[in-house]
C-alpha atoms as one frame of an Amber mdcrd trajectory, in Angstrom:
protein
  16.722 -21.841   4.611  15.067 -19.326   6.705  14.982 -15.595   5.186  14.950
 -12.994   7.269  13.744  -9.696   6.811  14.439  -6.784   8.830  12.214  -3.418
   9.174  13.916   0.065   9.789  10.193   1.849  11.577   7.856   0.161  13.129
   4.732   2.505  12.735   1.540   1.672  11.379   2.189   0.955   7.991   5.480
  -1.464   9.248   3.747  -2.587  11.892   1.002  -3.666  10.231   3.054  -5.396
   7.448   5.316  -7.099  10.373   2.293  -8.234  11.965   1.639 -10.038   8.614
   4.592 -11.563   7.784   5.818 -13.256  10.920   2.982 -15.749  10.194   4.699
 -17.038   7.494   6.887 -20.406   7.508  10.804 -19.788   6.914  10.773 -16.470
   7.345  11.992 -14.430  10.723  11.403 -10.715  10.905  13.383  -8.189  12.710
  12.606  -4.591  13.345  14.156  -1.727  14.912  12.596   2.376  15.570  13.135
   5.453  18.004   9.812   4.480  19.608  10.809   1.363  22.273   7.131   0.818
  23.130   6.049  -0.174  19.569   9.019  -2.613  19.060   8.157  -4.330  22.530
   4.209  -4.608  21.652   5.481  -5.833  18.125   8.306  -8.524  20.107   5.530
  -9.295  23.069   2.421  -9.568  20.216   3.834 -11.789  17.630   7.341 -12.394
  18.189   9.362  -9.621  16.512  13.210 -10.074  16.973  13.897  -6.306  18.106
  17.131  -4.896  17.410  18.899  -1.771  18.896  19.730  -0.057  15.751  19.562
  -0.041  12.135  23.789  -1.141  11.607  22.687  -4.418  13.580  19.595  -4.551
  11.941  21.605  -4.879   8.478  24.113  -6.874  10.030  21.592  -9.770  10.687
  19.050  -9.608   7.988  19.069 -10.718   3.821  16.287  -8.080   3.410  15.942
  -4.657   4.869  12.508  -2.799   4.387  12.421   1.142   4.696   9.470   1.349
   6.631   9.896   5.486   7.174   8.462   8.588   6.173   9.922  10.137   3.027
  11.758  12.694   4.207  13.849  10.983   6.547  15.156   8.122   3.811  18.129
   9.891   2.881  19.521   9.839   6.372  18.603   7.038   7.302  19.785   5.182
   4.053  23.194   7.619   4.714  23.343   5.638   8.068  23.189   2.046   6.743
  24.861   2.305   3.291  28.092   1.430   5.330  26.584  -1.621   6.421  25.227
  -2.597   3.087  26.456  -5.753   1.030  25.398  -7.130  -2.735  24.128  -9.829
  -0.582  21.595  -7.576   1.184  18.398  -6.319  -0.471  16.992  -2.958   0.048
  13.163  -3.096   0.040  11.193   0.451   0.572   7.635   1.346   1.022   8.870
   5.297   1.202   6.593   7.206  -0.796   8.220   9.124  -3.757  11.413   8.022
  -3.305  12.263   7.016  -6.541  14.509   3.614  -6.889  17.034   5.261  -8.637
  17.458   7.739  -5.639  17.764   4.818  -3.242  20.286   3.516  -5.353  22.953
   7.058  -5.292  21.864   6.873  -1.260  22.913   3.519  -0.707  26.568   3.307
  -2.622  24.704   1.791  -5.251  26.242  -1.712  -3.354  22.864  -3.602  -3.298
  19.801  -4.344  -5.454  16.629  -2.415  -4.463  12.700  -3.177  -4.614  10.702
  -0.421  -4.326   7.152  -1.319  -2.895   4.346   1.174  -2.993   1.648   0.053
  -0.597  -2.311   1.267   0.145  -3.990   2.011   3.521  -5.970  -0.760   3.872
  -2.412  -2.336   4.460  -3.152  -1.689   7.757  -6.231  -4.183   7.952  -4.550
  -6.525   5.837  -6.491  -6.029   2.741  -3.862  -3.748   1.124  -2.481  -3.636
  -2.742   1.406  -3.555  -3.306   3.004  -2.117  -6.629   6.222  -3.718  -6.590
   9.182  -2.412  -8.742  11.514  -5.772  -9.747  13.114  -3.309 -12.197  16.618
  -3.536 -10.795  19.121  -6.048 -12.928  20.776  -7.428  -9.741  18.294  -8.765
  -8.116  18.400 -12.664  -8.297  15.373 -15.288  -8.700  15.363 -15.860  -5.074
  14.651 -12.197  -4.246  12.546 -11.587  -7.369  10.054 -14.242  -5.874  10.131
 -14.201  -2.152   9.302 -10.553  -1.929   5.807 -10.605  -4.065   5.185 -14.032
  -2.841   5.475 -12.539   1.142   3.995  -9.346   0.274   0.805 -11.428  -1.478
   0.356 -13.141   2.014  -0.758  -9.495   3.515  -2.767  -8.546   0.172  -2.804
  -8.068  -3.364   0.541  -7.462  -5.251   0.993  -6.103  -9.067   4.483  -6.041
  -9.919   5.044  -3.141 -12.346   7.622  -0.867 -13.953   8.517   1.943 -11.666
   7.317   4.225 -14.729   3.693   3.160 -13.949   4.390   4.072 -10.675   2.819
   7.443 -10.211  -0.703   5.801 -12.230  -0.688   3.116  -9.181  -0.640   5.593
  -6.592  -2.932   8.189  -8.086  -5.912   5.693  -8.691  -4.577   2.732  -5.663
  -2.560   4.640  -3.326  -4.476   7.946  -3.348  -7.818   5.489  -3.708  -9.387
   4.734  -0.348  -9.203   8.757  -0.066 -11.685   8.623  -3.478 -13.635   5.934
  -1.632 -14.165   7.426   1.824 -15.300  10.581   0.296 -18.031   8.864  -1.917
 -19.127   7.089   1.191 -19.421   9.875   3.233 -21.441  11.698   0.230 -23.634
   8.552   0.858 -24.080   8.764   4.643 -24.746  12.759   4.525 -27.434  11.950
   1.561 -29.200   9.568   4.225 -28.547  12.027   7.086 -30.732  14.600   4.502
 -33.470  12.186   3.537 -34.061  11.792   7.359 -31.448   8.778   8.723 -30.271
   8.805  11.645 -26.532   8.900  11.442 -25.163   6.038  13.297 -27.386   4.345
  11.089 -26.981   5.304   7.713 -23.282   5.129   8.075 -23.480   1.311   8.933
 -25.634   0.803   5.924 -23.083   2.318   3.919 -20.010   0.620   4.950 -22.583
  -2.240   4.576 -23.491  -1.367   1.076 -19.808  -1.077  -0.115 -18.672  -4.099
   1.606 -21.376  -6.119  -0.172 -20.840  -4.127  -3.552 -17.360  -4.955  -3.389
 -17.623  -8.954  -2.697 -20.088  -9.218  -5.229 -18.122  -7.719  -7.701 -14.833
 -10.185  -6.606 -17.181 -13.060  -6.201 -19.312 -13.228  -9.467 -17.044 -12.851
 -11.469 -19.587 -10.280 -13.655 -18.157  -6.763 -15.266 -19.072  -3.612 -12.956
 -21.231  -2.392 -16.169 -23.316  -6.010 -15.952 -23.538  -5.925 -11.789 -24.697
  -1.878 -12.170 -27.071  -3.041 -14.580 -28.695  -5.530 -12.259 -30.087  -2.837
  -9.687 -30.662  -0.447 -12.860 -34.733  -1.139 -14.216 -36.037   0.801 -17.276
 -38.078   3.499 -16.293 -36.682   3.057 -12.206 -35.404   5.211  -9.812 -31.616
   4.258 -10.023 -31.470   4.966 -13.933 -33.298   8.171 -13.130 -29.686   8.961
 -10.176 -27.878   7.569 -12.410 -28.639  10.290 -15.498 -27.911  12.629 -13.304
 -24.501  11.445 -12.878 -24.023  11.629 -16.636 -25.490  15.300 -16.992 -23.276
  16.110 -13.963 -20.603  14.577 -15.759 -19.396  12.639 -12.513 -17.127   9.742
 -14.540 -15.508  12.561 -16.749 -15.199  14.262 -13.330 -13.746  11.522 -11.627
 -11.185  10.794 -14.416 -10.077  14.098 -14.582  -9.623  14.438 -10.769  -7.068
  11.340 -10.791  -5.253  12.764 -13.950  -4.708  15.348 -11.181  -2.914  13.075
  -8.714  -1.188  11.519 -11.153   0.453  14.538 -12.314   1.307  15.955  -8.909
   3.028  12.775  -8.147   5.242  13.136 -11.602   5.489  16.868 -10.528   6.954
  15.651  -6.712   9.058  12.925  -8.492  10.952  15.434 -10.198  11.878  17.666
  -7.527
C-alpha cells in the first residue's frame, strides 16, 4: 500500500528531505508553501505532487511533516488541527518545539514524531534524532518513518529528554566543525598557503579523516595515534592542545548549547 507523506514548507531543509524521499518505492510525497516557484522546481525536478494548501495537503496524506521555521508552528498547526484525524501522523523537524506542545496545538487528535535533523541534511549526509515517544503511534508508523528518514542519512531514535544533548553536540555540530576547519585553512594562510589552496586541502583532510574513521573500523584514540610518532611534530601540536586545555574547552563549550537549548525549551 503506498504511504504518502505530505510536507507543509518546501525550503531547504524540506526540500532537501523531499528530494530524498520520492526515490523511494511505495511512497508518494506531497508538498505545499507560500513560495510557488519552489513547489514547481520540486513537482518539475522529481515529481512532487503540489498541493494548494495545507487543509488539502492533510486531506490527502497519512503523514504530514512540519517542514517550517519555529515560530510559525503554532499557526500553522492552528490551521490544520481541524483537518487532523487519529489516522494522520504529525511528523516535525521544527526546532524547539517540544512534542508535547505539538500535541495542545493540534487537539491532541493525532500521534506526533518529532524529528530533529542536521545541516548536512541538505547534501544528504544528515543525522535524524527521532522522538517515537508518543503511545499512539502504531508499528506501521513507528517503522516507516526511521526506515524513510535512514534512506536520506543516519537516524538515532531517542527519548525527547535527550533531545537538547542531540542538538547541542549533532545539530549545533557542523557549526563546531566549520570553525575548526577554518582555524585550519587560516593556519595554512599564516604558514604561507595560498588560500584557494589550503582550503581544498582541508576539506580534503576532513573528508579523508572522516572515511577513515567510518571505514576501519579503529577508535579515534588508535587512528590519532597512527599520525602521532614519539618525539614528532604532531605530539609536540598536540601538547599544546592539552596545556591549552582545548578538549576540556570543547566540552565545556557544548555543555553551553546544551543548556541554552533546555533554557529555550522552557520558555
Amino acid at each position: 500500500m503506498t504511504k504518502k507523506i505530505g510536507f507543509i514548507g518546501v525550503g531547504n531543509m524540506g526540500g532537501a528531505i523531499i528530494r530524498g524521499l520520492v526515490k523511494l518505492e511505495g511512497v508518494e510525497v506531497h508538498g505545499t508553501d507560500l513560495n510557488t516557484e519552489a513547489l514547481q522546481t520540486l513537482h518539475d525536478e522529481c515529481g512532487m505532487i503540489v498541493q494548494p494548501d495545507a487543509a488539502d495537503l492533510v486531506q490527502a496524506c497519512d503523514y504530514v511533516v512540519l517542514a517550517i521555521k519555529p515560530q510559525h508552528a503554532q499557526g500553522v498547526v492552528a490551521n490544520i488541527a481541524p483537518h487532523l484525524s487519529g489516522d494522520t501522523c504529525l511528523v516535525s523537524i521544527a526546532a524547539g518545539v517540544n512534542r508535547t506542545t505539538l500535541c495542545e496545538w493540534s487537539g491532541d487528535v493525532c500521534p506526533v514524531i518529532r524529528i530533529m535533523p542536521n545541516t548536512p541534511a541538505l547534501v544528504s549526509k544528515g543525522v535524524y534524532a527521532v522522538c517515537l515517544d508518543d503511545q499512539r503511534l502504531n508499528d506501521e508508523q513507528k517503522t516507516f518513518i526511521p526506515e524513510a528518514f535512514a534512506s536520506i542519512g543516519q537516524v538515532h531514535v531517542l527519548a525527547e529528554s535527550m533531545f537538547d544533548a542531540f542538538t547541542a553536540v549533532v545539530g549545533a555540530g557542523p557549526a563546531y566543525v566549520m570553525y575548526f576547519m577554518e582555524a585550519l585553512v587560516e593556519s595554512a594562510v599564516y604558514l604561507g598557503l595560498a588560500r584557494g589552496q589550503a582550503t581544498e586541502m582541508v576539506q580534503a583532510l576532513f573528508e579523508g579523516s572522516v572515511k577513515m574513521a567510518m571505514d576501519t573500523g579503529e577508535h579515534m584514540s588508535v587512528l590519532r595515534e597512527m599520525v602521532t610518532s614519539p618525539g614528532g611534530s604532531t605530539i609536540r601540536a598536540l601538547a599544546h592542545f592539552d596545556r591549552m586545555a582545548v578538549r576540556g574547552t570543547l566540552l565545556d563549550a557544548v555543555v553551553e548549547g546544551y543548556e541554552r537549548n533546555r533554557e529555550l525549551g522552557d520558555q
